[in-house]
C-alpha positions in Angstrom: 0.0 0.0 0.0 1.3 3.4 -0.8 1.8 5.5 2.8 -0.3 8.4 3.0 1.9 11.5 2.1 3.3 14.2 4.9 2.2 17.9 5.0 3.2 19.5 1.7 4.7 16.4 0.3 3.0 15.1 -3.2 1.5 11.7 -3.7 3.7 10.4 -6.4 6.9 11.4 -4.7 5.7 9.1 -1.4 4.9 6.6 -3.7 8.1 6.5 -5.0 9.9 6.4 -1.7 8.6 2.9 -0.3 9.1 -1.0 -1.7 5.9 -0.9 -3.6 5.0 2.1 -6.1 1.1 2.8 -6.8 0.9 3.5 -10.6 -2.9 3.9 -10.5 -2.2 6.8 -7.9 0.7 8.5 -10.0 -1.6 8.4 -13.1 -4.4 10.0 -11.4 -2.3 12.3 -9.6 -0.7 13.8 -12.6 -1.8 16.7 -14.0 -3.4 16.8 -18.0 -0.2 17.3 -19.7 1.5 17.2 -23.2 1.8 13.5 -22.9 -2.3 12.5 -22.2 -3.2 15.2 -24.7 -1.0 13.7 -27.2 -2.5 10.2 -26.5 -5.6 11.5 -27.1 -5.4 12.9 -30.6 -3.8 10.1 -31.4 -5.9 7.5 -30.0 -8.9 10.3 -31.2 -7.3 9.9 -34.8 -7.4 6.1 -34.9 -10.9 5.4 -33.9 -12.3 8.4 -36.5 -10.5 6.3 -39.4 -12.0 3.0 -37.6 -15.7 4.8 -37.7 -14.8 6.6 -41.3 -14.5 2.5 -42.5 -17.4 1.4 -40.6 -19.7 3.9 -42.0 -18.7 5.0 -45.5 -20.4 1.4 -46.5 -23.9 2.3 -45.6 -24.2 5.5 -47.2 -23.1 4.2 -50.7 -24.5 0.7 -50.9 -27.0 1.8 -54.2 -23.8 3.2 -55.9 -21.7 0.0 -55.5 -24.6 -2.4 -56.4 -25.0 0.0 -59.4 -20.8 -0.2 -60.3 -20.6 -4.5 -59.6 -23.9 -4.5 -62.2 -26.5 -5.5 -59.5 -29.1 -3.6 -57.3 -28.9 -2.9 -53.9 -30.3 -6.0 -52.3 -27.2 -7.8 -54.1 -24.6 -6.1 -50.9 -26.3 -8.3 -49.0 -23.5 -10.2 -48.4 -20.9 -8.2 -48.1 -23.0 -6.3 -45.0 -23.6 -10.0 -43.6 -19.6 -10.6 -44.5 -18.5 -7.6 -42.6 -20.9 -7.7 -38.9 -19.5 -11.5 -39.2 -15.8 -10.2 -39.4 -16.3 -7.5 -36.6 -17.6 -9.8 -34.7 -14.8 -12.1 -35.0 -12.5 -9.3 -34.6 -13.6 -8.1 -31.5 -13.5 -11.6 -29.9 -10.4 -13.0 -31.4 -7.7 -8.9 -30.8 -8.6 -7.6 -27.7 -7.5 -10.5 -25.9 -4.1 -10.3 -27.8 -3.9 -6.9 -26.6 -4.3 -8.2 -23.1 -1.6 -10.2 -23.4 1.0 -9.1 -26.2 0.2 -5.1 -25.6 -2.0 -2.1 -26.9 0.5 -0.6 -29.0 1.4 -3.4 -31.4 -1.9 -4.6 -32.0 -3.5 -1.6 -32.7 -0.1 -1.3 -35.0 -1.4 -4.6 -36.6 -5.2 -4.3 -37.2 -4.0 -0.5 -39.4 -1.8 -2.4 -41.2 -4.2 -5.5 -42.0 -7.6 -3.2 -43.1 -6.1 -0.2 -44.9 -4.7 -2.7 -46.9 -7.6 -5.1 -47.2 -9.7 -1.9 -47.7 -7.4 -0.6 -50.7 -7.7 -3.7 -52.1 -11.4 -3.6 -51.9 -11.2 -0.7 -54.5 -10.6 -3.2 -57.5 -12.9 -5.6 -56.3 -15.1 -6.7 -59.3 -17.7 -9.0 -57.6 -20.0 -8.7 -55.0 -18.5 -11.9 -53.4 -15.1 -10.4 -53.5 -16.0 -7.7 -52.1 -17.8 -9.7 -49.1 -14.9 -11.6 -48.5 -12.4 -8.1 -48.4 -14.8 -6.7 -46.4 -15.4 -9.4 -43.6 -11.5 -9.8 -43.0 -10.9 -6.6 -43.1 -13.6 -6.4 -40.3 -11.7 -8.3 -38.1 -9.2 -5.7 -37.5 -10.9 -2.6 -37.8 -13.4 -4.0 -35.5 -10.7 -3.8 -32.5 -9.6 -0.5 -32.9 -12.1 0.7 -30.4 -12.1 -1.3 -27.6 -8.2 -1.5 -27.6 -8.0 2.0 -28.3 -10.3 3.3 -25.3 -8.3 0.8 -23.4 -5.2 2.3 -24.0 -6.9 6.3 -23.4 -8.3 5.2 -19.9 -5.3 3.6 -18.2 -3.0 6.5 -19.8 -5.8 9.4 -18.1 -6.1 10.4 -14.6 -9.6 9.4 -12.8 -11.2 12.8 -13.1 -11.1 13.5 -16.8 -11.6 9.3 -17.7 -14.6 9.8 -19.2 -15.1 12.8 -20.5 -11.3 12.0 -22.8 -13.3 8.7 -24.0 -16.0 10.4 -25.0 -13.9 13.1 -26.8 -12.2 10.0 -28.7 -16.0 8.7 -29.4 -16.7 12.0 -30.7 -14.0 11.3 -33.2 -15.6 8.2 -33.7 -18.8 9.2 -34.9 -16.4 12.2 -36.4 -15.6 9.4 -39.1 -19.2 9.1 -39.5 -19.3 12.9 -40.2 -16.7 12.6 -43.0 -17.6 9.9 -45.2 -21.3 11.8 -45.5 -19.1 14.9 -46.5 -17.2 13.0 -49.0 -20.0 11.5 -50.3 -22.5 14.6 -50.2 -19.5 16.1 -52.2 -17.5 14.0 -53.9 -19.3 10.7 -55.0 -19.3 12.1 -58.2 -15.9 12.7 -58.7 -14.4 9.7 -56.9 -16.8 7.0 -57.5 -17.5 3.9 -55.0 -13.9 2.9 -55.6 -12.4 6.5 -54.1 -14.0 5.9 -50.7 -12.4 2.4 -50.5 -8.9 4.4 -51.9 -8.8 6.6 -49.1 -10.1 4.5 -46.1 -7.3 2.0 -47.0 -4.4 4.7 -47.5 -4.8 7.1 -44.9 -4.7 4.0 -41.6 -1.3 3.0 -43.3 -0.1 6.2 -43.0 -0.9 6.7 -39.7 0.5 3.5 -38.3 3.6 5.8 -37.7 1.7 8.0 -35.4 1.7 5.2 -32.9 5.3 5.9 -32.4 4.7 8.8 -30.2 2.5 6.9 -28.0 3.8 5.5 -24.8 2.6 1.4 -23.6 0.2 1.6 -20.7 1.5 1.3 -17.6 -1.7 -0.9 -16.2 -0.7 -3.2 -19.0 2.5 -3.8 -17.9 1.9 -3.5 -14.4 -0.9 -6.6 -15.1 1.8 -8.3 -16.8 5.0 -8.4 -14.4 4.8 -5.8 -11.1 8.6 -6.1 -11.0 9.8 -5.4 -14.3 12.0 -2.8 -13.9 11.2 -1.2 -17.5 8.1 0.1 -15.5 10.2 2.2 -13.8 12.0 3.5 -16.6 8.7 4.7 -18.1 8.1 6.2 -15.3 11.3 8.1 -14.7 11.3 9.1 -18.6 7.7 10.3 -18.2 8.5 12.5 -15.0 12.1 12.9 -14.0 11.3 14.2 -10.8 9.9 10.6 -9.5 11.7 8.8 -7.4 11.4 4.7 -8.2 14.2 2.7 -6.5 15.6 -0.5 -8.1 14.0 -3.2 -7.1 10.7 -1.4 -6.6 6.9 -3.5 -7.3 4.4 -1.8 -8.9 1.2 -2.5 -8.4 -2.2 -0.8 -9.2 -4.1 0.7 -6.4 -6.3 -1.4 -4.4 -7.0 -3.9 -7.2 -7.2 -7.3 -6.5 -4.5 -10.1 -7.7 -4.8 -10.7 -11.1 -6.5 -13.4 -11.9 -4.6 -16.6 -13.8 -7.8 -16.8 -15.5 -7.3 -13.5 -17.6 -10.3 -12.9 -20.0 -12.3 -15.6 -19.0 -12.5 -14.2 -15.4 -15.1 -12.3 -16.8 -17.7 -15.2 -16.3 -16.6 -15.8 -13.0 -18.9 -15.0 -9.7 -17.6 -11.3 -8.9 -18.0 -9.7 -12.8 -20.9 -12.8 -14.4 -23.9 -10.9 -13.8 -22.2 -7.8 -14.9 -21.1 -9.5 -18.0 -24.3 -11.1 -19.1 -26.0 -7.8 -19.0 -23.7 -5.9 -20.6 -23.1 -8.5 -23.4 -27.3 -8.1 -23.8 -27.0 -4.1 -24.2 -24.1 -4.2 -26.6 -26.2 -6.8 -28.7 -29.5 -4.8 -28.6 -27.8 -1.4 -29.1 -24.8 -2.4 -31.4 -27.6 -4.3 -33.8 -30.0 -1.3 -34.1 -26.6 0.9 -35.0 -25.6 -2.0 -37.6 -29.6 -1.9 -39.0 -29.4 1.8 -39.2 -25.8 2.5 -40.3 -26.5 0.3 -43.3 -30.0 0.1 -44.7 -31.7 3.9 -43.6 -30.5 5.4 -46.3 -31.9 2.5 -48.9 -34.7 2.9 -46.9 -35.5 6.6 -48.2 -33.9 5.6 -51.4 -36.3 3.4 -52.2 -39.3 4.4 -50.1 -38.9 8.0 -50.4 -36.5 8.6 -53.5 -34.5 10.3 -51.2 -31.3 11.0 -52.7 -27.9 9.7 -51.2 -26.6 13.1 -51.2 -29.2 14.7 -49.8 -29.2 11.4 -47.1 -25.7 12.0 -46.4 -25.9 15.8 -46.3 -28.7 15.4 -43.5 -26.3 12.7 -42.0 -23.5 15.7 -41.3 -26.1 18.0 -39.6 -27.4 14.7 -37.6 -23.3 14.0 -36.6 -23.6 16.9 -34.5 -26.6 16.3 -32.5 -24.1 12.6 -31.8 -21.4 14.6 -30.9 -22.8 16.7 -28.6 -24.8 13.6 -26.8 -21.2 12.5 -26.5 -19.4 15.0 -24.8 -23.1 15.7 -22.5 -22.7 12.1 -21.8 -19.1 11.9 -20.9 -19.5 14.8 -19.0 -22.7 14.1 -16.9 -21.4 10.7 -16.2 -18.9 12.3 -13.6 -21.7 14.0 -12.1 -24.6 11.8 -11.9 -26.6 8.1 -11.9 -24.9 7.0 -15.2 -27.6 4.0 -15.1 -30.5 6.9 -15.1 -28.5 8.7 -17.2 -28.2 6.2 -20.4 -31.9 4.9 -19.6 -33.1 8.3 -20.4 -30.8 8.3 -23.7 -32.6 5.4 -24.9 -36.2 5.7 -23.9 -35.9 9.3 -26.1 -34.2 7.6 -28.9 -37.1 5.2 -29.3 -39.0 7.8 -29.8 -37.0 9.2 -32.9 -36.8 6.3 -34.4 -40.0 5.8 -34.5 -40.6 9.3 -35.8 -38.2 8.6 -39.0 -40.9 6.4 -40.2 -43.8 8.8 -40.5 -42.2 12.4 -41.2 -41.9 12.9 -44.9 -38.1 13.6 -45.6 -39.9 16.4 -47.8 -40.6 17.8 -44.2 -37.2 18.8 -44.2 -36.9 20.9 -40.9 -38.6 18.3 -38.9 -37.2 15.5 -40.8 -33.6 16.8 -39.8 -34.9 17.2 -36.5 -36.0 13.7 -35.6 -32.4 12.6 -37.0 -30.5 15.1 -34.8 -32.4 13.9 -32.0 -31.9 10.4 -33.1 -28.0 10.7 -33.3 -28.1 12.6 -29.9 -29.4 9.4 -28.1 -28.1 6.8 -30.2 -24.5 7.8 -30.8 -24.6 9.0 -26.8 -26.1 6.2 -25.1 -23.7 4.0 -26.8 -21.0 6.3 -25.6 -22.1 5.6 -22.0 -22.2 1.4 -22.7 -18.5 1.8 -23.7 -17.5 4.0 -21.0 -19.3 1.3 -18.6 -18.6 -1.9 -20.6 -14.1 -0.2 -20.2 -14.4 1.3 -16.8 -15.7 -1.9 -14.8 -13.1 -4.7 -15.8 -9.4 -4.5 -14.3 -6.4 -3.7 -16.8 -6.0 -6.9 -17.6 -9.5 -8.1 -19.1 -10.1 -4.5 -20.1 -9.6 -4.6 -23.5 -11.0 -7.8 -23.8 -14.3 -6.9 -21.3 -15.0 -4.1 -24.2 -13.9 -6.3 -27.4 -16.3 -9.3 -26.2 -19.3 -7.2 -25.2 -18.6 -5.6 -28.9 -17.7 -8.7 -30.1 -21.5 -10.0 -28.9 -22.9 -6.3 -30.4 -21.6 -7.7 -33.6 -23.7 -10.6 -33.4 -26.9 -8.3 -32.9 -24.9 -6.3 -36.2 -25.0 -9.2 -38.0 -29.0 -10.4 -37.1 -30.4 -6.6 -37.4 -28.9 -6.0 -41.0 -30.3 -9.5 -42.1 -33.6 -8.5 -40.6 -33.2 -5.2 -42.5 -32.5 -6.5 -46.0 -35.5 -9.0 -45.2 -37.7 -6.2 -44.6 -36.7 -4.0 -47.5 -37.2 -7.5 -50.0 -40.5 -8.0 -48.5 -41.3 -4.0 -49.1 -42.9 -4.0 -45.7 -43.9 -0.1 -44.5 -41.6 1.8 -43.5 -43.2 2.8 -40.2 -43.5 -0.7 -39.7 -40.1 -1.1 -39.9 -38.8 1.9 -38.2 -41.5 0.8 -35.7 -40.0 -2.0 -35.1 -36.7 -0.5 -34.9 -37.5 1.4 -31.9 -38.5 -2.1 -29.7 -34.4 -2.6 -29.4 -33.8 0.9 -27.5 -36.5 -0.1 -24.7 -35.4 -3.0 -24.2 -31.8 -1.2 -23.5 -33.4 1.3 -21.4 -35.0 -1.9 -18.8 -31.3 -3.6 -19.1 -29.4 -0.5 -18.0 -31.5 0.0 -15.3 -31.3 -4.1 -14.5 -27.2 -3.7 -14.0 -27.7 -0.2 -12.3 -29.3 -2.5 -9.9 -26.7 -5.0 -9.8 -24.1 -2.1 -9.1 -25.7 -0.2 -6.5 -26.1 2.9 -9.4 -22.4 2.9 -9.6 -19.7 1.9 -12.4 -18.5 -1.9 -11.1 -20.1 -0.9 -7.7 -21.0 -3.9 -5.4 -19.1 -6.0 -8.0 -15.9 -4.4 -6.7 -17.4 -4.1 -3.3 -18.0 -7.7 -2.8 -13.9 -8.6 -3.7 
């Protein structure tokens, strides 16, 4: 345990002096510096190309099908190809990254899909294009979970959140940019341009990871008495004071368990994991449905144009960036089950309205998709912040990447469902309708593991260690 410090003596300086140095108090002691605001552009940069590549797809489905020769229910595969890839992904890397480190495996999965993705630009066949697409899925698919793992153990306590949420609003940032592209640029560039630059711009910024340090709660989990911990340390603040022969451990946790991972379905975290595993399903589906069939939805219920989609989709990003950064920022301040309840009751109720206001309606049309975005895009935020904040280091990336990793199974369902619906020409406020069932359902579960954790993040889980 790390000794209380005297009268006017700082807290990482005491821990430094003792046998045993407390890296979870030196990280939350620090002040915001160069170093944690460098980390998070960085980290900030990686998941906007992860959600530039996860939502380009949807908005130019019609325009792909029209360049392979086919119609649009012909991408049916390659939607199916690529939820079956993320959700591979997310199961199969963060548990590497638990294990090997964040740094090279985020390295890994930039290197794999920017070049799976540039291939994808001379696909001639909606089957090879499936296939690109689904592999390539199992990389990109990671870059979120192991990225916010890497952002929360690099960030001090009191600004956790509210930095993942500013790396989530870069997220949905991605989301923002491919609708510019395409509202501008389809045209020019074609479907094959959008596959160009989503597979050359991730290589390029594989060298950005460079200036990124390891997290310390990884190798902390790792080995407490490798003594390169302390040269981090010392390199990252000269004026700390770790001995040779120091341990490092991470505040009050509890011994890691040999179990890694799979420690996850053990008695103190099951219950936790069950529900959050059933919100990421629920929540992560409805974003798959959305993300890829809404705008052939209006395309062919509506003759809504993919431009004027996609231009309505860059005023809607805002409304999901500012439910971000309200979420990330009331989470430090209040219930966060009450919180994200509310985000998804209200988002029901957009949904729903997407089916019956005439896109024509274009004020109110917007209006419903802002509000929309707001809830869906921020009540996601807040399952991510929970689904990283309540695992230890060492199951963190993988407590994110499998509750993702069963969101991609809901991704892969809820798209198949969609493409049904839109075969079957069933109404559209039938199928919006229907689309708004999922957000209840989150709303009841979030309240469920509210209950479970006495209204805080991990609560009596943690408690009852």
């Amino acid at each position: 345990m790390v000794n209380l410090p005297a009268e006017g003596e700082s807290m990482t300086t005491t821990a430094a002096t003792g046998e045993r140095f407390d890296v979870a108090s030196y990280i939350d002691d620090k002040d915001i510096g160069a170093r944690e605001i460098g980390t998070l552009v960085i980290v900030s940069l990686v998941l906007f190309l992860d959600g530039f590549d996860m939502y380009f797809l949807g908005k130019i489905l019609p325009a792909i099908a029209e360049g392979l020769g086919g119609t649009t229910p012909d991408m049916q595969p390659v939607v199916n190809y690529q939820q079956i890839g993320m959700a591979i992904g997310a199961f199969l890397m963060p548990p590497l990254a638990d294990r090997i480190g964040r740094k090279p495996v985020l390295g890994l999965c930039l290197l794999v899909f920017g070049s799976l993705t540039l291939w994808a630009a001379y696909a001639t066949t909606f089957q090879m294009l499936a296939v690109l697409r689904g592999v390539a899925g199992i990389f990109f698919s990671a870059l979120l979970p192991i990225g916010l793992a890497l952002l929360s153990e690099s960030t001090p306590k009191r600004r956790r959140a509210l930095f993942m949420s500013i790396a989530l609003v870069c997220f949905s940032g991605g989301n923002l940019g491919s609708g510019i592209l395409v509202n501008q640029f389809l045209d020019d560039l074609g479907w094959e341009g959008f596959f160009i630059i989503g597979g050359v711009v991730p290589l390029c910024a594989m060298t950005l990871l460079f200036f990124v340090p390891e997290s310390l709660a990884f190798r902390v989990n790792r080995n407490g008495s490798d003594p390169r911990i302390g040269e981090a340390i010392r390199k990252r603040d000269p004026q700390a004071q770790v001995p040779i022969g120091t341990v490092f451990h991470m505040g009050d946790q509890a011994e890691v368990s040999k179990f890694g991972p799979l420690a996850m379905f053990g008695t103190r975290y099951r219950t936790q994991t069950i529900l959050l595993f059933a919100l990421c399903f629920f929540s992560l589906g409805n974003i798959a449905l959305l993300a890829n069939w809404l705008a052939a939805f209006l395309y062919e219920y509506e003759n809504l144009s993919l431009k004027t989609f996609a231009l309505y989709m860059i005023i809607g990003y805002f409304g999901g960036a500012a439910g971000t950064l309200v979420m990330g920022w009331l989470m430090d301040r209040m219930n966060p089950y009450w919180l994200i309840a509310g985000y998804f009751v209200l988002d029901a109720a957009a949904v729903m309205s997407l089916g019956f206001i005439p896109p024509q309606l274009a004020v109110a049309f917007v209006t419903a998709l802002v509000v929309w975005n707001f809830c869906q895009v921020g009540g996601q935020t807040g399952i991510n912040n929970l689904a990283t904040l309540s695992y230890p280091p060492e199951m963190r990336s993988s407590g994110i990447g499998w509750a993702g990793g069963f969101g991609r199974l809901g991704g892969i369902l809820f798209p198949a469902l969609g493409g049904l619906a839109l075969a079957a020409t069933l109404p559209l406020e039938l199928i919006l309708g229907i689309a708004a069932i999922p957000a209840l359902l989150i709303a009841a579960l979030v309240f469920a593991l509210g209950w479970v954790n006495g209204g805080v993040i991990g609560g009596r889980q943690r408690a009852a260690a």
